[in-house]
TORMIVO-794374 format. One record per atom (N, C-alpha, C, O, CB): y, x, z. Coordinates in steps of 0.1 Angstrom, whole numbers, padded with zeros to 4 digits, always signed. Last residue first. Glycine has a CB too. Layout:
# residues N
YXZ...
//
This chain:
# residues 129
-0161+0102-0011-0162+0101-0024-0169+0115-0033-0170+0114-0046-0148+0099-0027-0164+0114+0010-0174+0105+0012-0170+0101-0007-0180+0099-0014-0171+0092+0027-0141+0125+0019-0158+0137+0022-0170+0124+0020-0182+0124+0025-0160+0146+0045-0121+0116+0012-0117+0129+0007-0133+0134+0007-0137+0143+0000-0104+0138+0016-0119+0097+0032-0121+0094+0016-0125+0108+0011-0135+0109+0004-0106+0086+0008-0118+0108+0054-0132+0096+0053-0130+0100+0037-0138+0107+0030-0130+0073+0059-0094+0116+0053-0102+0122+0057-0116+0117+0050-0123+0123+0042-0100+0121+0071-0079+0088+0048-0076+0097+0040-0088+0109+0039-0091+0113+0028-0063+0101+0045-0092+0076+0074-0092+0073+0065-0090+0081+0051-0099+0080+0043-0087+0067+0068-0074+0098+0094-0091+0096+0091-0097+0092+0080-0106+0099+0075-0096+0087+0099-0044+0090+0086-0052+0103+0084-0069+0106+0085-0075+0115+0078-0046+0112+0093-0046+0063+0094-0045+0069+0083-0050+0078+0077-0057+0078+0067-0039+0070+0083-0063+0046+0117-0052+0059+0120-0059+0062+0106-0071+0062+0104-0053+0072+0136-0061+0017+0130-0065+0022+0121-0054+0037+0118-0042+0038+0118-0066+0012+0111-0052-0006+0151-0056+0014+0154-0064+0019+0145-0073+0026+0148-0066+0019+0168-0048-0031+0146-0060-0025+0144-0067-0008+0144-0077-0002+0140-0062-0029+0133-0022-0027+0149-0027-0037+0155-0042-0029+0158-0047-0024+0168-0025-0050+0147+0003+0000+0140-0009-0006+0137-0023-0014+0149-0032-0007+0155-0015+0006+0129+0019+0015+0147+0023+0001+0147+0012-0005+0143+0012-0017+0142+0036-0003+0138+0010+0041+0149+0016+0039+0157+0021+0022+0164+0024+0018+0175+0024+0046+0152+0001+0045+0118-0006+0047+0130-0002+0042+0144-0011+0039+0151-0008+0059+0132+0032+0047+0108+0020+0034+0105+0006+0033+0119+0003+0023+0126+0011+0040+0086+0045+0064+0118+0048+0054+0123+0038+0039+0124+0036+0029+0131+0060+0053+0117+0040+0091+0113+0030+0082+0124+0032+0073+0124+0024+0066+0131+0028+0085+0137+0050+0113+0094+0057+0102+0107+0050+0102+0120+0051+0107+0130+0057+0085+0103+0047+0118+0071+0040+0124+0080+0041+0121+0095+0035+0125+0104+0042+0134+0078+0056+0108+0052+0066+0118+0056+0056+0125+0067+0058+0137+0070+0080+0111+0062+0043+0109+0012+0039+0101+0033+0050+0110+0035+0054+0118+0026+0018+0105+0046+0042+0112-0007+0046+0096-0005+0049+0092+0010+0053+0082+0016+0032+0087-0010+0050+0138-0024+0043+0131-0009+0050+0121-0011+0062+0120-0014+0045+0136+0007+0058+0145-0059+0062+0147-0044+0056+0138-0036+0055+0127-0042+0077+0145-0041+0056+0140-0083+0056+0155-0078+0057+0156-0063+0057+0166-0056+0069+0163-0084+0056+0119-0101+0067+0127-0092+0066+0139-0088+0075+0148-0090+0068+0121-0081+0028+0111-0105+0037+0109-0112+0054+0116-0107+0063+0115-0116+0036+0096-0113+0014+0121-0083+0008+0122-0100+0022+0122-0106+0027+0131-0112-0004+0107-0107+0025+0111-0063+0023+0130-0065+0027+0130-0077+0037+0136-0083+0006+0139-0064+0021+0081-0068+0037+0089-0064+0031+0104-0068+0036+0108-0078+0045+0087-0044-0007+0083-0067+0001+0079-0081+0013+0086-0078+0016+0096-0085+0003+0062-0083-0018+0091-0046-0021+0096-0056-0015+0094-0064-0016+0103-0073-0029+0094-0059-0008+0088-0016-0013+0101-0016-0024+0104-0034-0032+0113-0036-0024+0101+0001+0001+0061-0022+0012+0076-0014+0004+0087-0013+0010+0097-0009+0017+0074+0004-0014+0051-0039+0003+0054-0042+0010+0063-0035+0019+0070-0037+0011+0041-0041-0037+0048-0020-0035+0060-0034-0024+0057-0039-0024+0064-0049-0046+0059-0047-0026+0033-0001-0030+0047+0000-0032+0056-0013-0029+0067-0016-0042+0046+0007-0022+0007-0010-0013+0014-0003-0016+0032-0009-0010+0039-0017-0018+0010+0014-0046+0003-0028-0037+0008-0037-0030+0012-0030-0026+0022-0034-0032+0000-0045-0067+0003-0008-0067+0016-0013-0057+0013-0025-0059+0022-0033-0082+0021-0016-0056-0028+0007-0054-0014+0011-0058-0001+0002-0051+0009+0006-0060-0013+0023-0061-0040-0022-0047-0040-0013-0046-0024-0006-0041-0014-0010-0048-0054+0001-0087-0041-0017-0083-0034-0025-0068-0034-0027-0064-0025-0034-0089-0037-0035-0094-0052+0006-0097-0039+0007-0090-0030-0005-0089-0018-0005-0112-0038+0007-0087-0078+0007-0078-0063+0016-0081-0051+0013-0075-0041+0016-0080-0060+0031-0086-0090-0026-0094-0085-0017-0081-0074-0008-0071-0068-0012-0108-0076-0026-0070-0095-0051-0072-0104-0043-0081-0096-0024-0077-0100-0013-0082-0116-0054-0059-0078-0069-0062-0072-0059-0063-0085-0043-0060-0084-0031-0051-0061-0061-0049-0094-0093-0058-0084-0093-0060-0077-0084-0064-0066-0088-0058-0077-0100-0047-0130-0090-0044-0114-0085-0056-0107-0087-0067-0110-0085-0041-0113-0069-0029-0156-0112-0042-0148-0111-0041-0135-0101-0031-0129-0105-0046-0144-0126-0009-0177-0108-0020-0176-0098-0027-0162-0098-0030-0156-0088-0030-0188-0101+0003-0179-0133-0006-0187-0132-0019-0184-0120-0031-0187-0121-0011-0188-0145+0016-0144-0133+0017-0162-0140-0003-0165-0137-0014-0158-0138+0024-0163-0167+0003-0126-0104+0009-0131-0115+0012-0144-0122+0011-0154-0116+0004-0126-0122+0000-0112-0076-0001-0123-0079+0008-0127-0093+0020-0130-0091+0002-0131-0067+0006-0085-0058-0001-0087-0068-0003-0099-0074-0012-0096-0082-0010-0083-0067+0011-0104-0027+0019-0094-0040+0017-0093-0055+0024-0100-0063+0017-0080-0038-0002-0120-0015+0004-0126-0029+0011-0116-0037+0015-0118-0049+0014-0137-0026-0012-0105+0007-0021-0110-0004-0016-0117-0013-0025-0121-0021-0029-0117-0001+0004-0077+0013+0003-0089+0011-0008-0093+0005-0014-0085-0001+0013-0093+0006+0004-0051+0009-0010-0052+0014-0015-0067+0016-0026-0072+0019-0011-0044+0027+0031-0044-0002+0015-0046-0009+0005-0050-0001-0005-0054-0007+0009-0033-0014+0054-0063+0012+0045-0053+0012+0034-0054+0005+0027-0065+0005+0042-0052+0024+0090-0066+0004+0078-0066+0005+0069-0060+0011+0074-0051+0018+0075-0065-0003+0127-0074+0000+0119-0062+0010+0101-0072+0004+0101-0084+0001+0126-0063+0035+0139-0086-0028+0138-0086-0014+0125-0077-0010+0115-0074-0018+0136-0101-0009+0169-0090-0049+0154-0084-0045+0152-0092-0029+0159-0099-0022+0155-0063-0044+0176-0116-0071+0179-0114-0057+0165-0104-0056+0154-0107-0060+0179-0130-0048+0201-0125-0093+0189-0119-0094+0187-0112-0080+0195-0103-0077+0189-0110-0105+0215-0151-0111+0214-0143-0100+0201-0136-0099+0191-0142-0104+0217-0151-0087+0236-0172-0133+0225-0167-0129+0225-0153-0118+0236-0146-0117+0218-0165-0142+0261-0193-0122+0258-0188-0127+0240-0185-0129+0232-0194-0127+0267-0182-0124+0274-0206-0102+0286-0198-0112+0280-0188-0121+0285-0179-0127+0297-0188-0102+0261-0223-0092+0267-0231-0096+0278-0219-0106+0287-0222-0114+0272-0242-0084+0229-0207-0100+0236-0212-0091+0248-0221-0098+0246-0228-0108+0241-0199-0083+0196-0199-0105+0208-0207-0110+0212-0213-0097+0206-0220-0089+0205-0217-0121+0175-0169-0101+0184-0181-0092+0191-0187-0103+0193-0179-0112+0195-0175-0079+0146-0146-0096+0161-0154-0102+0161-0167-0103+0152-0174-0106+0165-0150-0117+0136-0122-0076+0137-0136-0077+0146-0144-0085+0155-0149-0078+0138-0141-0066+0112-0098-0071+0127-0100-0077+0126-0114-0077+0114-0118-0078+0132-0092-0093+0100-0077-0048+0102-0086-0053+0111-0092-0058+0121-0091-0051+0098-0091-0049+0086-0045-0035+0097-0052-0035+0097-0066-0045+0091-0062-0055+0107-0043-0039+0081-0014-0022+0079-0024-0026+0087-0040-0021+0092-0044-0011+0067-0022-0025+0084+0010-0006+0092+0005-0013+0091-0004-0023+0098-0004-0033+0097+0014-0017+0077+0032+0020+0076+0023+0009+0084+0018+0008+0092+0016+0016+0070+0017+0008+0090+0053+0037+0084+0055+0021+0083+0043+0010+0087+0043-0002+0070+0059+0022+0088+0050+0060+0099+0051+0056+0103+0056+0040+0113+0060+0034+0104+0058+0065+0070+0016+0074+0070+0034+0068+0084+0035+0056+0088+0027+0048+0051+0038+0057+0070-0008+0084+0076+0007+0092+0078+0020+0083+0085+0030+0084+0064+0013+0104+0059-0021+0065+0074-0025+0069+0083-0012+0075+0095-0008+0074+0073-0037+0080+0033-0016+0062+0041-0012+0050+0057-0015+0052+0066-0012+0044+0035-0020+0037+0023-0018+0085+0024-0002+0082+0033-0003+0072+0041+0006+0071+0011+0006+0077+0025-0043+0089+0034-0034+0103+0031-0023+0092+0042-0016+0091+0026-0032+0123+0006-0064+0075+0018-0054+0067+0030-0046+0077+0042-0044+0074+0029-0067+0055-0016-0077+0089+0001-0075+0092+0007-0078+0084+0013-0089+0083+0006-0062+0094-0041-0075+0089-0034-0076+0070-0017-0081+0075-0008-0086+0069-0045-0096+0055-0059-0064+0104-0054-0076+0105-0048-0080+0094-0051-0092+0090-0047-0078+0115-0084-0040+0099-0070-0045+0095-0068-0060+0097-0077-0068+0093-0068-0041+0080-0109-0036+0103-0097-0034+0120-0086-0038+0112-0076-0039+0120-0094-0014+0129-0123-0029+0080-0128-0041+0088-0117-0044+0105-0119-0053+0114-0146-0035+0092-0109-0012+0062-0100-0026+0064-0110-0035+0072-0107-0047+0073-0096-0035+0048-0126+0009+0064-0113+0007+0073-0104-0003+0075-0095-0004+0083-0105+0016+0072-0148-0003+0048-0149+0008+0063-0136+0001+0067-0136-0010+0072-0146+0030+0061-0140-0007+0023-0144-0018+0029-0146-0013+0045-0145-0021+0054-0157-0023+0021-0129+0023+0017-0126+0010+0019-0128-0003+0023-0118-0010+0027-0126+0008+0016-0154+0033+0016-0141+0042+0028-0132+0025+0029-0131+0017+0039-0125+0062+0016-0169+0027-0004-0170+0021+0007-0160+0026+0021-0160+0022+0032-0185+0022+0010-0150+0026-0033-0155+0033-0023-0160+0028-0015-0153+0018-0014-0149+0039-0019-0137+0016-0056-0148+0013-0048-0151+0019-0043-0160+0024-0050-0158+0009-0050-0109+0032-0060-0112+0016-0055-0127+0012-0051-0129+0004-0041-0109+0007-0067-0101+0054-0069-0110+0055-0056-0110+0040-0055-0111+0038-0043-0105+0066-0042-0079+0065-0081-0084+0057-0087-0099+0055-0077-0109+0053-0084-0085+0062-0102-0087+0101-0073-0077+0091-0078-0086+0078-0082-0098+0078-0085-0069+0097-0091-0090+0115-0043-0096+0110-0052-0093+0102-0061-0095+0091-0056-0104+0106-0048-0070+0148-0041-0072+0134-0036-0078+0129-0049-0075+0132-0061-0057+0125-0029-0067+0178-0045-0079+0165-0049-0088+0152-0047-0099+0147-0048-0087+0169-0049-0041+0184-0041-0046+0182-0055-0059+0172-0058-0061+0164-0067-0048+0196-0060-0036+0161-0010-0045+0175-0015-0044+0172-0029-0046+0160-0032-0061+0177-0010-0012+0151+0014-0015+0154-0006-0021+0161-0003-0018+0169+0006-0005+0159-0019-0002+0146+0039-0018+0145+0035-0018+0147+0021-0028+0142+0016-0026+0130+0039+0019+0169+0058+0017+0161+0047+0002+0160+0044-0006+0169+0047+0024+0166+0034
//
């Protein structure tokens, strides 16, 4: 597992970030493969028997995730896409749960276009913040 108590919370400007999203293609292979996440979108429907409420699979690193009424995103940038991935699995889920976000897989490293290997990154952040 990568949790340290002193992962950097709330780490959005960092330059670790603008670093490792320069090899990200913005896929979303890491957030489809990993057996953690769990983001998601709700959509409601009128049908002919009624109303409906449909999830469907996501990924944050999308660029419309974050996207609210009237267009606006607060994470218009990859870069900041990618350090919400990462600090939900190695800061908000702990914070708030108690438990790793990551399994420790590889799968993301593994499926990743831009051979961005996680654990560096995580690394990078942890000695540069």
């Amino acid at each position: 597992m990568l949790h340290h108590p002193k992962f950097p919370f709330y780490s959005f400007n960092s330059p670790v970030w603008e670093e490792a999203v320069e090899k990200c293609v913005d896929c979303g292979g890491c957030n489809h493969i990993c057996p953690t996440c769990r983001c998601f979108l709700l959509f409601d429907g009128k049908g002919k028997k009624g109303f409906s409420r449909t999830s469907l699979w996501d990924a944050c690193l999308y660029t419309g995730f974050a996207r609210v009424a009237a267009g606006a995103n607060p994470r218009i940038k990859l870069s900041q896409r990618f350090a919400n991935r990462l600090l939900c699995k190695f800061g908000f889920f702990p914070e708030n749960l108690g438990l790793d976000a990551c399994t420790g897989c590889g799968r993301c490293i593994s499926v990743c276009i831009g051979k961005i290997d996680m654990r560096e990154v995580v690394r990078d952040l942890r000695v540069k913040v």
